[in-house]
C-alpha angles and dihedrals in degrees: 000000000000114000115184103194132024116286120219103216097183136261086064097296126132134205098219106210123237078265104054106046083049083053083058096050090068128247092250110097121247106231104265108262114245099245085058088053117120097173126027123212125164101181135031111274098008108138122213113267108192134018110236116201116201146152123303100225096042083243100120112097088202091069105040089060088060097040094054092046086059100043090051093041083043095219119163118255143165118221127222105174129202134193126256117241093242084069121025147354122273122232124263099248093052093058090043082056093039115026092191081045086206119151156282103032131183121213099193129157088354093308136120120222135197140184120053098242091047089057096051097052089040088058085039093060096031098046106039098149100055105082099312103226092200132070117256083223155319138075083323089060093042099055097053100087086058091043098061082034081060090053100063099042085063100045084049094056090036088066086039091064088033112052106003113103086210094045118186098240091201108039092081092048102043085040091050081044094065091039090062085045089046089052087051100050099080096028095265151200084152130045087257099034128273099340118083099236132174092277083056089058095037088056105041101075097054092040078053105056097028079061085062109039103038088064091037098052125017084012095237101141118222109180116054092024113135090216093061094053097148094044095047083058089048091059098048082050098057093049086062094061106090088206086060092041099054092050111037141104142246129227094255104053096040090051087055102036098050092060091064096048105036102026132251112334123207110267104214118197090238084070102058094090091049089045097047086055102045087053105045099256108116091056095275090121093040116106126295102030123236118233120269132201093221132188084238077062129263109340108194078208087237097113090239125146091042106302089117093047092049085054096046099049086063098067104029089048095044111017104135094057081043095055090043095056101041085056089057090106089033103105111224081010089180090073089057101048100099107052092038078057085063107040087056096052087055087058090054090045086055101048098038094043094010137261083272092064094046107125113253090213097074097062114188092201084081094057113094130248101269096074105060077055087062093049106042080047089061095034095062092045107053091119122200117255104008109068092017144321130301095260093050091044085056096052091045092050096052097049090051093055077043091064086034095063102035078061088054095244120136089192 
């Protein structure tokens, strides 16, 4: 629904337009976020050396663990990146080029190469003086081959407890046992002591993403659990790395995002809680927001600091594809445009002036019901980090169950 002024809709309260409310996001240009970068340059005049292909939607653990080894080397790169298969279908030149067409993928010095681990020895060797990952030598060096050796066998037991119908109920817990012992052989906090090295970066996708699914699923927590001491320290130190922070995940989006690309994964009672509060059904996506010890850091919940600007951004920047896309399950869409148009500008009222100043003449219980299917289609897909960070995500999320329930939907 395009206004094109601001609209008075009585008791003092005011429908900002799509113009407007970008007026109030400020002309200056927010840096572009990482997962948006399509070249990446650290230093004036550097020129990218290498193409990085990697997934579309920042989901492949794979990737991530190259991409963070070049953001914390810094080494200049340009980004192409491809759909999973899971989502989408990959062009035909990238399947001429690879015929797996798996990801990631490293066009360097006219080569293509494949294989995740491949890549990162092959940046290791051809890019010693930026930031070497590896030990020159010593027991550090040595215990790298077991260390990556280490990481397979957890992600292998980690698949075991997720998706096997005759799970083994200990090999998570014995593997996640020689991990912490791994942590605490060189002093931590890193996997080679107190420096972040490449096993750091090998490890970190799948700790990530293991965080979010063992609570989720089976209900074993990870992440705050005094058996796994060393490991928790290797989590908080990770936060504190700006290259990590700006790429990594949240609960919600991994738990959501695992199931299309590895299959159906056993549900456990222990889990329920977990799961209720992950997806908003215990109250944690209801208005105001609570405050959350996150791992982005303490958010008040408030939206303060630019969480709700960064939100907001989203819509009012970009509010007709948005509308297009939540009305992907909407049947004769078309016919709905319009309204889910304006439900989503009073999200953006909301967020922007507060769900207090929205105006009561508009009143969403008249809407019909396809358009809290559009929202709540949008609200359970705003995936970290690819559309904007966790705190943002969280505020997103909530406004939209906001709209969802003032249309008496408990979708």
């Amino acid at each position: 629904m395009a206004m094109a002024a601001s609209v008075d809709a009585g008791a003092g309260k005011t429908l900002e337009s799509w113009e407007a409310l970008a007026g109030m996001l400020g002309k200056e240009e927010l840096p572009e976020r990482l997962p948006g970068v399509k070249r990446r340059v650290f230093e004036d005049g550097q020129e990218p050396a290498l193409v990085f292909y990697r997934d579309n939607s920042s989901w492949c653990p794979y990737c991530q663990r190259v991409w963070l080894q070049l953001e914390e080397k810094r080494i200049p790169y340009e980004v192409e990146k491809i759909n999973m298969r899971c989502y989408g279908e990959k062009p035909a030149w990238f399947t001429k080029m690879v015929p797996s067409g798996l990801l990631p993928v490293l066009e360097l010095d006219g080569k293509i190469i494949t294989e995740s681990m491949d890549i990162m020895f092959l940046i290791e060797q051809r890019f010693p003086d930026y930031n070497p990952l590896l030990p020159s030598g010593g027991p550090e060096l040595a215990a790298v081959d077991s260390l990556l050796g280490l990481e397979r066998r957890l992600a292998g037991a980690w698949m075991n407890r997720l998706r096997s119908s005759w799970p083994d109920m200990n090999g998570f817990e014995n593997t996640m046992d020689k991990v912490n012992s791994a942590l605490q052989r060189f002093g931590g906090p890193y996997f080679l002591g107190s420096k972040f090295s490449m096993v750091d970066a090998v490890y970190a996708p799948f700790l990530e993403r293991i965080a979010a699914s063992m609570p989720y699923w089976p209900g074993v927590k990870v992440r705050g659990n005094d058996r796994w001491p060393a490991v928790n320290s290797w989590f908080d130190a990770m936060d504190s790395r700006p290259a990590y922070q700006a790429m990594k995940s949240d609960d919600f989006t991994h738990t959501h995002d695992l199931e299309p690309q590895i299959g159906p994964c056993r549900s456990a009672p222990a889990g329920q809680a977990y799961r209720d509060l992950i997806n908003g059904k215990n109250g944690s996506w209801d208005l105001p927001l609570k405050p959350e010890e996150t791992a982005w850091g303490f958010d008040d919940g408030t939206g303060k600091g630019g969480a709700k600007e960064e939100a907001a951004r989203t819509l009012i920047k970009n509010h007709e594809k948005v509308v297009s896309f939540a009305l992907r399950p909407v049947r004769d869409g078309e016919k709905y445009k319009e309204m889910v148009d304006l439900a989503f500008h009073l999200v953006a009222n909301a967020l922007m002036l507060g769900v207090e100043n929205v105006p009561d003449s508009v009143n969403p219980s008249t809407f019909p019901p396809q358009v809290a299917v559009a929202a709540a289609y949008l609200r359970d897909r705003v995936g970290v980090p690819r559309d904007m960070s966790y705190p943002a995500a969280r505020q997103l999320r909530a406004h939209l169950n906001w709209l969802i329930r003032s249309l008496g939907s408990d979708l």
